[in-house]
N, CA, C and O atoms as a Tinker XYZ file with bonds, in Angstrom:
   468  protein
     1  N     12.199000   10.731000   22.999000    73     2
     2  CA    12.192000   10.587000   21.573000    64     1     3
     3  C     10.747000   10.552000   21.097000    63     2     4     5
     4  O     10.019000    9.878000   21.825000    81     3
     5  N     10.223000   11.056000   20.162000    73     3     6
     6  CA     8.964000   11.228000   19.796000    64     5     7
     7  C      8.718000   10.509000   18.093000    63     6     8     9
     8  O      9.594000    9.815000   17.577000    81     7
     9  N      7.474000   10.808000   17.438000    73     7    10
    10  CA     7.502000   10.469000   16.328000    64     9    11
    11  C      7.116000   10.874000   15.417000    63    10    12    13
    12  O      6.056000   11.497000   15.476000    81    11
    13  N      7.665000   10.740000   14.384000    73    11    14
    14  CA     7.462000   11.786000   13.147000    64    13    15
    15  C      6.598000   11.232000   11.966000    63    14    16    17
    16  O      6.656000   10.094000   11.502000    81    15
    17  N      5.764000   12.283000   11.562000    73    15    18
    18  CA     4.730000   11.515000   10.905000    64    17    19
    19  C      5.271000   12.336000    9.397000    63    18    20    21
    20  O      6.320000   12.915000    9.679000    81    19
    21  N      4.983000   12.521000    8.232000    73    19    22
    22  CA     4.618000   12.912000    7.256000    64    21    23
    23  C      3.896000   12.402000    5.959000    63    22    24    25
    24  O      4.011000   11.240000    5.572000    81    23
    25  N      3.148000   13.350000    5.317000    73    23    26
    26  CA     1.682000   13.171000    4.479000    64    25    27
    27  C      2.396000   13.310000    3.229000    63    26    28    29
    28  O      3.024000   14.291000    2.829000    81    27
    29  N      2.154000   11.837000    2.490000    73    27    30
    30  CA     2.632000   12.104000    0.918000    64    29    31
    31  C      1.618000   11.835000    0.517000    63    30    32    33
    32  O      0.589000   11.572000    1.140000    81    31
    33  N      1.862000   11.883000   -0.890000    73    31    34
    34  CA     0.707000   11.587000   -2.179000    64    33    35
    35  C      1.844000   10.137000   -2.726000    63    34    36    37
    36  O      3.017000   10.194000   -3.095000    81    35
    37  N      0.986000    9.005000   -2.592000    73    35    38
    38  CA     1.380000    7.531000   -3.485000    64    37    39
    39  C      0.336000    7.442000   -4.759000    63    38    40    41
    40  O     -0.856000    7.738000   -4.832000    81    39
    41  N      1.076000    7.022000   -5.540000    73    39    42
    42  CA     0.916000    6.872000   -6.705000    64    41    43
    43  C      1.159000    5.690000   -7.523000    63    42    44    45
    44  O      2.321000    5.373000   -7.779000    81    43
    45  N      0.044000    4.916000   -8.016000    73    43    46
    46  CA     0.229000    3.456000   -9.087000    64    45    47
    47  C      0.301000    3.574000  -10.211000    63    46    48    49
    48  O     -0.177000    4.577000  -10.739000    81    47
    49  N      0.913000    2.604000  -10.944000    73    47    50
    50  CA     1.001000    2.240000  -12.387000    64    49    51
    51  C      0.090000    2.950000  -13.382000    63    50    52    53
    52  O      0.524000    3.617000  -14.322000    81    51
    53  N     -1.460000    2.725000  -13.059000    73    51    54
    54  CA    -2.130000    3.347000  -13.146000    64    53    55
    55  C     -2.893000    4.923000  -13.199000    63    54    56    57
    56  O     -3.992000    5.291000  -13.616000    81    55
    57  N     -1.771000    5.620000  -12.583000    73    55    58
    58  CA    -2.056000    6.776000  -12.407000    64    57    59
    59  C     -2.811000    7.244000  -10.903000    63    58    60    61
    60  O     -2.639000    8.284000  -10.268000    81    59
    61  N     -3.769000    5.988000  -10.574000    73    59    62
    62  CA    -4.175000    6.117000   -9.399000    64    61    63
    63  C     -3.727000    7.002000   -7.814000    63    62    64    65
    64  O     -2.825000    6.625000   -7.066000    81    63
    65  N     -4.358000    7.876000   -7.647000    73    63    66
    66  CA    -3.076000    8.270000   -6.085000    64    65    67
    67  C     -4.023000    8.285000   -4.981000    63    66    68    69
    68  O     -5.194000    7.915000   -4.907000    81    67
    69  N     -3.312000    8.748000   -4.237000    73    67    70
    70  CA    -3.952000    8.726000   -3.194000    64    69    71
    71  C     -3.265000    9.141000   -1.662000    63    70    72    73
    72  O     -2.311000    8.489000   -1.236000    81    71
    73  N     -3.760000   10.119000   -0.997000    73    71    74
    74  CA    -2.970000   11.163000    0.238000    64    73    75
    75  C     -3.118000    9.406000    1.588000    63    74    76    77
    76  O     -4.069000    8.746000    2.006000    81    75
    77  N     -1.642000    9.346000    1.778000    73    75    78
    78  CA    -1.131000    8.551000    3.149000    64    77    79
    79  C     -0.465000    9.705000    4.064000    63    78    80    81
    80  O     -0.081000   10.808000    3.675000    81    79
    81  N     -0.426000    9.217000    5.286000    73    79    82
    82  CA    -0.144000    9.352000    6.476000    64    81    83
    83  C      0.896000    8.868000    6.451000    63    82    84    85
    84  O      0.838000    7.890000    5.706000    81    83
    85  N      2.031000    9.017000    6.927000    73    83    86
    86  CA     3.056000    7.837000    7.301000    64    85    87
    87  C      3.943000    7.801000    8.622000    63    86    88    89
    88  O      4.400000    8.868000    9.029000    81    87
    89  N      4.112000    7.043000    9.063000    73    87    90
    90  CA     5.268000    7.218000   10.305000    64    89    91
    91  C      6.143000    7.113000    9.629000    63    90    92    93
    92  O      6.046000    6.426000    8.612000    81    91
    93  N      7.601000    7.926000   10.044000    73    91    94
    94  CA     9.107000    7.968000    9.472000    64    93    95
    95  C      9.422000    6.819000   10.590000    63    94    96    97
    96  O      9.150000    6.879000   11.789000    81    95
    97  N     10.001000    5.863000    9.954000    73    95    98
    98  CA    10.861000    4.232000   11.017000    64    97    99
    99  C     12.070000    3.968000   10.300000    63    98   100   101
   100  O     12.389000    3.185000    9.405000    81    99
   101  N     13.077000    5.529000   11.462000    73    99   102
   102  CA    14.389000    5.220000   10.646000    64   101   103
   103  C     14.994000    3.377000   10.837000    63   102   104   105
   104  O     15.889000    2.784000   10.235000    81   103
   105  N     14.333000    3.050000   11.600000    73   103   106
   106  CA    14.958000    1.143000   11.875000    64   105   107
   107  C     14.077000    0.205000   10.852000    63   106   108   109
   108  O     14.007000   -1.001000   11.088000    81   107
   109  N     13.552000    0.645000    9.965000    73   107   110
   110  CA    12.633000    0.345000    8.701000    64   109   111
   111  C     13.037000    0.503000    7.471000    63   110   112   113
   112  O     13.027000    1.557000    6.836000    81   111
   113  N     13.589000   -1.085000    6.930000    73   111   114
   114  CA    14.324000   -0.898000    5.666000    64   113   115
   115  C     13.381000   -0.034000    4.813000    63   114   116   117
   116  O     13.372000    1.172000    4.564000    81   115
   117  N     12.561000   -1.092000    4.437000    73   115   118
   118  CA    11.542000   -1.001000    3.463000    64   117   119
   119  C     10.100000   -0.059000    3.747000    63   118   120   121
   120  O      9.512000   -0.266000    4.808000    81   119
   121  N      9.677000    0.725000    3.015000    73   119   122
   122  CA     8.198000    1.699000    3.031000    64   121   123
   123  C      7.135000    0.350000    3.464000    63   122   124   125
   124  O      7.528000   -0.793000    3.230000    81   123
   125  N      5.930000    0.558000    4.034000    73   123   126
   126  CA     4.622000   -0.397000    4.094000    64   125   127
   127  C      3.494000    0.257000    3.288000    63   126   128   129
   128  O      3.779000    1.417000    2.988000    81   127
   129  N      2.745000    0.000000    3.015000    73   127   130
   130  CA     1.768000    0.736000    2.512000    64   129   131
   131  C      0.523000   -0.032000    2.853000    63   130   132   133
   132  O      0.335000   -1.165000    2.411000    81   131
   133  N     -0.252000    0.530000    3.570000    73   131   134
   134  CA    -1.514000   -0.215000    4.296000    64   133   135
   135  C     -2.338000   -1.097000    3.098000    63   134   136   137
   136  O     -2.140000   -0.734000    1.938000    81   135
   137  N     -2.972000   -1.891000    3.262000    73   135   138
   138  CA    -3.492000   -2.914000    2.493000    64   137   139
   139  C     -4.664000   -2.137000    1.391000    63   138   140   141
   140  O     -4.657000   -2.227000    0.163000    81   139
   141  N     -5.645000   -1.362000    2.254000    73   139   142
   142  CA    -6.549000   -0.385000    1.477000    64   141   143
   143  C     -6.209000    0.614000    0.548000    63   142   144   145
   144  O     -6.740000    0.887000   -0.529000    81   143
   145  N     -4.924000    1.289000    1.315000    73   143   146
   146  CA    -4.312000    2.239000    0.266000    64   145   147
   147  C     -3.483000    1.359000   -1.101000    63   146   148   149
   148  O     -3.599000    1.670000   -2.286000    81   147
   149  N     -2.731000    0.323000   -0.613000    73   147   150
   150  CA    -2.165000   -0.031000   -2.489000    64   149   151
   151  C     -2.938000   -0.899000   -2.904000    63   150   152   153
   152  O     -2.447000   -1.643000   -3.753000    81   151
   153  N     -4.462000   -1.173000   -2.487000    73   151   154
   154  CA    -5.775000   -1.728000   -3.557000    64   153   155
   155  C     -6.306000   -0.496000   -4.164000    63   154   156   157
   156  O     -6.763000   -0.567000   -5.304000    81   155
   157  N     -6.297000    0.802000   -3.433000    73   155   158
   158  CA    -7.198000    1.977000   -4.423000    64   157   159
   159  C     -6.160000    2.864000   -5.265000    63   158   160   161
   160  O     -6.412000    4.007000   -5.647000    81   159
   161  N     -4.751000    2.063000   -5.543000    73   159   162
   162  CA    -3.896000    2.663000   -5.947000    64   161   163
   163  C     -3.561000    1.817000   -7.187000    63   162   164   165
   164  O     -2.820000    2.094000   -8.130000    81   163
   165  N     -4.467000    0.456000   -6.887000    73   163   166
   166  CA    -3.842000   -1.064000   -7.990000    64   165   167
   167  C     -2.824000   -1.213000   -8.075000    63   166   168   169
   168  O     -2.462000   -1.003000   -9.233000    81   167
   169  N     -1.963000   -1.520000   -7.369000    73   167   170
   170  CA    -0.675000   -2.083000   -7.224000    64   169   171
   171  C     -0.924000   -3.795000   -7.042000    63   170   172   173
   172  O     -1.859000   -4.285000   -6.410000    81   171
   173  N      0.021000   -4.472000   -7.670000    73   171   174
   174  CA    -0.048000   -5.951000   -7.353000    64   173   175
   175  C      1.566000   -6.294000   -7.107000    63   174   176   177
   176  O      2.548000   -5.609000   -7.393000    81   175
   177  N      1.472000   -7.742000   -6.405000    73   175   178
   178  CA     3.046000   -7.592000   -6.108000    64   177   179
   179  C      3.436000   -8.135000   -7.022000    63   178   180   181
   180  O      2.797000   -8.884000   -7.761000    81   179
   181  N      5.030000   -7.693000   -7.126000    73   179   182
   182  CA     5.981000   -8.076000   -8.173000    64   181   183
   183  C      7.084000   -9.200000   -7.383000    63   182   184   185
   184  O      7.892000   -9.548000   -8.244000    81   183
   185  N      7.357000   -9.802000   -6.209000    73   183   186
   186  CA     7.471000  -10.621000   -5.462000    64   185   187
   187  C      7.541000  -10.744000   -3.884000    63   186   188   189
   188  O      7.013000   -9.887000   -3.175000    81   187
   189  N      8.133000  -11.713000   -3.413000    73   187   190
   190  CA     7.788000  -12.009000   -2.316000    64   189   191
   191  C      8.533000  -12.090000   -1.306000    63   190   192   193
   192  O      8.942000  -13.251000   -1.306000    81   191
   193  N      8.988000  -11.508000   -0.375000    73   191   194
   194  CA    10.623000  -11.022000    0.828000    64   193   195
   195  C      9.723000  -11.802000    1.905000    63   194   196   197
   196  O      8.500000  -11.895000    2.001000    81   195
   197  N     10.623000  -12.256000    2.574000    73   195   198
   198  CA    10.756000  -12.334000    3.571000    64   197   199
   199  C     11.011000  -11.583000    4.709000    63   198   200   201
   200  O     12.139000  -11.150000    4.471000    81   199
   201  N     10.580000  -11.017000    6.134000    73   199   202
   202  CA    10.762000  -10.039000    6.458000    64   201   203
   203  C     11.545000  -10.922000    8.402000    63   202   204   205
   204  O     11.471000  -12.140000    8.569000    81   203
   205  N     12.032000  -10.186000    9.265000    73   203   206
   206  CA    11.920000  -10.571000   10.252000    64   205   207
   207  C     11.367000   -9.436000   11.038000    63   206   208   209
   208  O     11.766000   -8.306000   10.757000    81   207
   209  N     10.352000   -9.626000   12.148000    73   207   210
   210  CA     9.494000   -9.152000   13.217000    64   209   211
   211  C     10.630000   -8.733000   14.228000    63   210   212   213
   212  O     11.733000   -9.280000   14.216000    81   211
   213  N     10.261000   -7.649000   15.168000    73   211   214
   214  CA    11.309000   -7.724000   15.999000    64   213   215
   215  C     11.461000   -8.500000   17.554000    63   214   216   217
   216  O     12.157000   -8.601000   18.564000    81   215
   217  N     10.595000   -8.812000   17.071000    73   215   218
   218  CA    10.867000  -10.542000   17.941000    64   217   219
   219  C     11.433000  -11.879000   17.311000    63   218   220   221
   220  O     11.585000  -12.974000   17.853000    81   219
   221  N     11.666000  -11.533000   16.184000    73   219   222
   222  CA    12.464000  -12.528000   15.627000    64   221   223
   223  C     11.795000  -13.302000   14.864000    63   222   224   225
   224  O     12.429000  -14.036000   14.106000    81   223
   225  N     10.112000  -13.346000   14.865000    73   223   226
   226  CA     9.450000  -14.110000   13.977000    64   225   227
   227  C      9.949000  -13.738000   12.090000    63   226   228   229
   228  O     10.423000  -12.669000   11.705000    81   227
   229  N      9.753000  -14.562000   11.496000    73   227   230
   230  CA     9.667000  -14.780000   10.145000    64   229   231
   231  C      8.295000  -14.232000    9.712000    63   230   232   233
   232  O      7.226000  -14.528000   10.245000    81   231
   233  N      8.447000  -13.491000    8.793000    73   231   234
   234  CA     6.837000  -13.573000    7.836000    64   233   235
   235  C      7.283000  -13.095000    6.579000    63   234   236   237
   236  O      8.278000  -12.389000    6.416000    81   235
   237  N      6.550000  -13.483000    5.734000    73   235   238
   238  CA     6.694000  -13.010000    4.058000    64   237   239
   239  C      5.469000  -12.417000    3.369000    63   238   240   241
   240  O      4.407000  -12.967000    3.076000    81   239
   241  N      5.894000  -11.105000    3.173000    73   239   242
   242  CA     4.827000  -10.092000    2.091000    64   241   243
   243  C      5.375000   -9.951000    1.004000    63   242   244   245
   244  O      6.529000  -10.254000    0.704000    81   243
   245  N      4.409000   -9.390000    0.236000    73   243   246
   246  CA     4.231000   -9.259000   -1.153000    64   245   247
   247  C      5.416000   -7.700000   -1.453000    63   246   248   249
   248  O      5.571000   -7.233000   -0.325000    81   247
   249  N      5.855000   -7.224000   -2.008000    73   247   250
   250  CA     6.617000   -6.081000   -2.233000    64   249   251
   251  C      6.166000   -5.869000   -3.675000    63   250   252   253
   252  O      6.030000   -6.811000   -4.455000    81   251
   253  N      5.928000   -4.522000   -4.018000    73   251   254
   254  CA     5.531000   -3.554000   -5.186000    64   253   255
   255  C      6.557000   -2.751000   -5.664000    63   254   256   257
   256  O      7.736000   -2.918000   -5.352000    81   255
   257  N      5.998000   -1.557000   -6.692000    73   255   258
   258  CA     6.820000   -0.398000   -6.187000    64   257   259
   259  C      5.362000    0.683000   -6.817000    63   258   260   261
   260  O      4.447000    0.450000   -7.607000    81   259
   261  N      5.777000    1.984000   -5.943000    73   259   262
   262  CA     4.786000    2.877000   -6.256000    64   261   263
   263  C      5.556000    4.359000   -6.657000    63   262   264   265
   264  O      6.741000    4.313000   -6.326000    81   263
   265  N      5.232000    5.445000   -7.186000    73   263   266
   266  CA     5.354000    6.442000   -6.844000    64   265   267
   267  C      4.831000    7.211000   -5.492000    63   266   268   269
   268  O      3.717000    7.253000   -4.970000    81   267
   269  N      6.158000    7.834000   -5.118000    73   267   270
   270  CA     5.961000    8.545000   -3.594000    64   269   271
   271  C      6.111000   10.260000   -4.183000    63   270   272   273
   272  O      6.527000   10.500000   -5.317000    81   271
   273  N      5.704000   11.334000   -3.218000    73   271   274
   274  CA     5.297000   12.599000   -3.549000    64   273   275
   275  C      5.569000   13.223000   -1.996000    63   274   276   277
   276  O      4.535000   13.366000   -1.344000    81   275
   277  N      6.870000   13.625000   -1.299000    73   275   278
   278  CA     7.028000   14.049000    0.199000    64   277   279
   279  C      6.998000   15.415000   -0.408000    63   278   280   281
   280  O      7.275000   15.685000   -1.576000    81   279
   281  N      6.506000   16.507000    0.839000    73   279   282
   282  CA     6.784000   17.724000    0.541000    64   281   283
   283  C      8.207000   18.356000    0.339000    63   282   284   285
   284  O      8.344000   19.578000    0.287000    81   283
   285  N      9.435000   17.340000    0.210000    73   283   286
   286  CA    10.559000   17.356000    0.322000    64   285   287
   287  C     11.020000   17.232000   -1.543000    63   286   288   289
   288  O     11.850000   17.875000   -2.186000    81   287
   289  N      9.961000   16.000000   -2.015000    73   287   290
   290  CA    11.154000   15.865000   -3.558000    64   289   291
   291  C      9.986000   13.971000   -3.871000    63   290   292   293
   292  O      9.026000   13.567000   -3.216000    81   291
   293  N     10.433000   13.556000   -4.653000    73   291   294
   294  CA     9.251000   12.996000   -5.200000    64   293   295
   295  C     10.140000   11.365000   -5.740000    63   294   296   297
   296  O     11.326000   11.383000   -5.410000    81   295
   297  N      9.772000   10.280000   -6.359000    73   295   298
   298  CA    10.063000    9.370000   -6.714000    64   297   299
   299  C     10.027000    8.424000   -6.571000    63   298   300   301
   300  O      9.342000    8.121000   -5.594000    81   299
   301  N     10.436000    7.666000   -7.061000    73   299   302
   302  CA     9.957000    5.856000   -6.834000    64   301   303
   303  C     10.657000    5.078000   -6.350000    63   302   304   305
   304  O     11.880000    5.038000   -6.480000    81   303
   305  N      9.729000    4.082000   -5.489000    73   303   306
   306  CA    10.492000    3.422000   -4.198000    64   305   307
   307  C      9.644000    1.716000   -4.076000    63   306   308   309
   308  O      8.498000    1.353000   -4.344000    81   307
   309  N     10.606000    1.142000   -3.656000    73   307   310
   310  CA     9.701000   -0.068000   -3.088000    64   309   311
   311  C      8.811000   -0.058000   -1.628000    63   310   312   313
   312  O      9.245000    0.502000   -0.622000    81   311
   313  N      7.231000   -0.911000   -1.683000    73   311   314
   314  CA     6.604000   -0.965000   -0.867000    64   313   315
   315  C      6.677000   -2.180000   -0.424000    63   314   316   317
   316  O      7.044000   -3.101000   -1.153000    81   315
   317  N      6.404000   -2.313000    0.578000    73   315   318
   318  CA     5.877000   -3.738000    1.178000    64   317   319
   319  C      4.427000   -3.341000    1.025000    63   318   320   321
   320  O      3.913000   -2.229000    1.151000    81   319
   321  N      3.735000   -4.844000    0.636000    73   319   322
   322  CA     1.775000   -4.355000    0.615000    64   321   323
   323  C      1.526000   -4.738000    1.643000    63   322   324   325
   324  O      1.564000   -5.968000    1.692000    81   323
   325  N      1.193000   -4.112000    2.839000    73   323   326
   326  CA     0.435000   -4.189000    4.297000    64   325   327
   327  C     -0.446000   -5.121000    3.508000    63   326   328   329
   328  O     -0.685000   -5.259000    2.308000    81   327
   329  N     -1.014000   -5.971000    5.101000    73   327   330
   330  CA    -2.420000   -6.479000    5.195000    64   329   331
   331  C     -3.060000   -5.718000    6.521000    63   330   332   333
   332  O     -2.560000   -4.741000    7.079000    81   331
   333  N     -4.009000   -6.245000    6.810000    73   331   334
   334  CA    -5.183000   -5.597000    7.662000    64   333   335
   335  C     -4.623000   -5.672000    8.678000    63   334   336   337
   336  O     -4.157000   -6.715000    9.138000    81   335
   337  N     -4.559000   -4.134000    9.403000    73   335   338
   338  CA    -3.908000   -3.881000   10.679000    64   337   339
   339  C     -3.200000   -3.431000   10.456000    63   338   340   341
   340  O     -2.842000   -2.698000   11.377000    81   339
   341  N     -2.146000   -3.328000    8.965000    73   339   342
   342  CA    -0.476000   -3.006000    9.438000    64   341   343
   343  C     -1.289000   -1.138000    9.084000    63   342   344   345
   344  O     -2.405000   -0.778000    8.711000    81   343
   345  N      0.494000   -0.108000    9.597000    73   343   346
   346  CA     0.401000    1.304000    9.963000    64   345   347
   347  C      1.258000    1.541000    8.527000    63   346   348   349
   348  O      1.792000    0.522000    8.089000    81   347
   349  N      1.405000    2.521000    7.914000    73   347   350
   350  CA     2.014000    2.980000    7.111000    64   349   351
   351  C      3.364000    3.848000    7.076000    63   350   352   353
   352  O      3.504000    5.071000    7.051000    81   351
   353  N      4.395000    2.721000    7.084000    73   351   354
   354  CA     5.896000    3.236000    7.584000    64   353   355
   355  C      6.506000    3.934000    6.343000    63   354   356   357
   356  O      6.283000    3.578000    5.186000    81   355
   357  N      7.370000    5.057000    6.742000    73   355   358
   358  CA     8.420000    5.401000    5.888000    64   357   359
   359  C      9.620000    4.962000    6.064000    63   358   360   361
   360  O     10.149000    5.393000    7.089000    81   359
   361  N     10.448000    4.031000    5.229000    73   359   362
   362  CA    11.526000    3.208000    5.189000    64   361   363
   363  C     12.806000    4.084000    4.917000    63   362   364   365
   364  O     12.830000    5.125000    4.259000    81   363
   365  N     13.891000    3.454000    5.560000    73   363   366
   366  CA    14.939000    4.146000    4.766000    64   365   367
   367  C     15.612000    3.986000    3.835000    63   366   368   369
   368  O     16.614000    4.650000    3.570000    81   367
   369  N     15.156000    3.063000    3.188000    73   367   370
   370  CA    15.295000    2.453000    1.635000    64   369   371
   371  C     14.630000    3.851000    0.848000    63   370   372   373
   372  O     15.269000    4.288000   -0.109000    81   371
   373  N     13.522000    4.456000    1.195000    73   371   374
   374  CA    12.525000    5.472000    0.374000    64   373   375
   375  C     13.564000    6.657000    0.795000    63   374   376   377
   376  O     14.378000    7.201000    0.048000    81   375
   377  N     13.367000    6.884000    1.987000    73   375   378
   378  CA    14.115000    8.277000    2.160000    64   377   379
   379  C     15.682000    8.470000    1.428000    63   378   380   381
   380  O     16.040000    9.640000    1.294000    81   379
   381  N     16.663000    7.360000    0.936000    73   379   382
   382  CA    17.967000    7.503000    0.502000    64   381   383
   383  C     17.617000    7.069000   -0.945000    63   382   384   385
   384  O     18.432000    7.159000   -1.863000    81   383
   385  N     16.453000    6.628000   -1.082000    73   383   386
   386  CA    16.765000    6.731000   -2.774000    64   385   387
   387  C     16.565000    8.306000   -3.501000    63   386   388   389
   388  O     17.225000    8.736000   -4.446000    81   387
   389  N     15.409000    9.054000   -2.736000    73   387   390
   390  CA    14.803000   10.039000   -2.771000    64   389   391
   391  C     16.501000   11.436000   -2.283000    63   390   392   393
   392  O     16.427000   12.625000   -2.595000    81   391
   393  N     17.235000   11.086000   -1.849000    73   391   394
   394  CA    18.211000   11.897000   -1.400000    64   393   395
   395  C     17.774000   12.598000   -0.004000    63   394   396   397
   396  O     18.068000   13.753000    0.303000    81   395
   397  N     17.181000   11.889000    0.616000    73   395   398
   398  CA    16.746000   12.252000    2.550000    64   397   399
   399  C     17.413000   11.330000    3.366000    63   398   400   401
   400  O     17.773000   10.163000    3.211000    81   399
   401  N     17.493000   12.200000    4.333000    73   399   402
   402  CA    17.932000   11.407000    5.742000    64   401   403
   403  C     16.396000   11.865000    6.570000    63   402   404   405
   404  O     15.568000   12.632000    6.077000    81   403
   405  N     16.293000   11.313000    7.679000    73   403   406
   406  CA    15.695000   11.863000    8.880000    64   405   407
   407  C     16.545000   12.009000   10.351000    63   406   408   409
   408  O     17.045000   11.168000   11.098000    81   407
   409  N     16.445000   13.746000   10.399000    73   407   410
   410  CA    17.447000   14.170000   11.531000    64   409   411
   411  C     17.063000   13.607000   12.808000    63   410   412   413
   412  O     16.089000   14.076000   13.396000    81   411
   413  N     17.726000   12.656000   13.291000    73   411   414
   414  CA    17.514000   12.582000   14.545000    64   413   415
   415  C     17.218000   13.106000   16.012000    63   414   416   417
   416  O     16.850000   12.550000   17.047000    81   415
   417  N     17.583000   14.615000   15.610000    73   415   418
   418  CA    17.875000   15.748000   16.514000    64   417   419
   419  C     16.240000   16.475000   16.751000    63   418   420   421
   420  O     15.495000   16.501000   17.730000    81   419
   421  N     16.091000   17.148000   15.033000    73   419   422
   422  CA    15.096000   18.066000   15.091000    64   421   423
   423  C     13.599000   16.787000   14.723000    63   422   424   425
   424  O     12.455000   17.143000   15.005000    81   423
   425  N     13.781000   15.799000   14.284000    73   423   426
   426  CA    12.803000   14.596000   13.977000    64   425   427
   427  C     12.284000   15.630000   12.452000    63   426   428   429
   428  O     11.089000   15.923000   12.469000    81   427
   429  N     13.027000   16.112000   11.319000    73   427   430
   430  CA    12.565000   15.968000   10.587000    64   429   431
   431  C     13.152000   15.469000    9.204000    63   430   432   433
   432  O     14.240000   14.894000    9.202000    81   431
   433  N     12.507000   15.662000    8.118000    73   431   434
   434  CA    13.252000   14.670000    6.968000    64   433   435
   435  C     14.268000   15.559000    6.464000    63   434   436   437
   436  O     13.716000   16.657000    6.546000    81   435
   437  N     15.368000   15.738000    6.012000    73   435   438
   438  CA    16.226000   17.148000    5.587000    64   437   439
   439  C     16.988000   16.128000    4.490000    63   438   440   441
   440  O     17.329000   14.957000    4.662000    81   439
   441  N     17.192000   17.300000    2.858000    73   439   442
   442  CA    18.128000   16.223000    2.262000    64   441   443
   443  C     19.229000   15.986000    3.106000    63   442   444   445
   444  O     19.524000   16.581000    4.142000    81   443
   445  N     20.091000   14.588000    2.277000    73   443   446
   446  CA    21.051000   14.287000    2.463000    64   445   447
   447  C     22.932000   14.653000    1.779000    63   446   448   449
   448  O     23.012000   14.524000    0.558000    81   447
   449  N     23.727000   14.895000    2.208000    73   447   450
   450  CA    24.753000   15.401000    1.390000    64   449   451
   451  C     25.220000   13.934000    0.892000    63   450   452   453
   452  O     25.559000   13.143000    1.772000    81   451
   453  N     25.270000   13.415000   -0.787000    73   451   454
   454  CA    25.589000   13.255000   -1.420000    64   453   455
   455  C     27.116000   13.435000   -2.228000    63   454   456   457
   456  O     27.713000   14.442000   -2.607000    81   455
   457  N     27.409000   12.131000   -2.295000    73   455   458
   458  CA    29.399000   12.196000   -2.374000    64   457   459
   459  C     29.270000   11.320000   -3.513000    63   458   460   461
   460  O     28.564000   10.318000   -3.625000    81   459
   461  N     30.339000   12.039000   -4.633000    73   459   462
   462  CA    30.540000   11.079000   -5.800000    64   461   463
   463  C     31.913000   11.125000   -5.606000    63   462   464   465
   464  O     32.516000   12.173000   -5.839000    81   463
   465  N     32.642000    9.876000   -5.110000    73   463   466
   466  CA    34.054000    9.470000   -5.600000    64   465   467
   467  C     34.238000    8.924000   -6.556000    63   466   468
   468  O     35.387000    8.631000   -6.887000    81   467
C-alpha cells in the first residue's frame, strides 16, 4: 500500500492562499493544515475538538474552516490548525463534502456517486 499525496490551493477569509502539499488519510476524519500554512492564510480558530491519537492519547486543537482548491473540484471544509511538526492531511470529512472518495485500488481521488432518496 503506498501513499497518496495531492497539491491544492487553501484559501482564508481573507482572500489569502496559499499552494499545500497534502497526504490523502482515508482513516482521517478531519483535514490538518500545518501551523505556518493557516498563519499565512489568517485563519483563527472558531473552536476547540478534541481529538484521539492512535495510541489512544487525548489532545485538543483548535478547528477553522478554509477554502480548499483539488485539481478535482473546489470548496469549503473544516481544518484542524496543526502546530509545529504536524504533516498536512487530507480528511475524509474534505473529500465527501467536496463529492470525492479516494480509490483504494488505483490510490487516487475520483468523484463519488451520489444518491438522493
Amino acid at each position: 500500500m503506498g501513499l497518496t499525496y495531492v497539491d491544492v490551493v487553501v484559501t482564508g477569509p481573507s482572500g489569502a492562499s496559499r499552494s499545500v502539499r497534502f497526504m490523502v488519510d482515508s482513516g482521517e476524519k478531519y483535514s490538518l493544515l500545518p501551523q505556518s500554512d493557516w498563519r499565512a492564510i489568517d485563519l483563527a480558530p472558531k473552536r476547540r475538538v478534541t481529538f484521539a491519537l492512535a495510541d489512544g492519547t487525548l489532545i485538543d486543537r483548535d478547528v477553522s474552516e478554509c477554502h480548499i482548491s483539488l485539481p478535482q473540484g473546489d470548496g469549503h471544509t473544516p481544518v484542524i490548525l496543526g502546530e509545529a511538526g504536524d504533516e498536512a492531511l487530507l480528511g475524509v470529512v474534505t473529500l465527501e463534502m467536496l463529492g470525492f472518495v479516494l480509490n483504494p485500488f488505483s490510490r487516487t481521488i475520483q468523484p463519488v456517486r451520489l444518491l438522493l432518496a
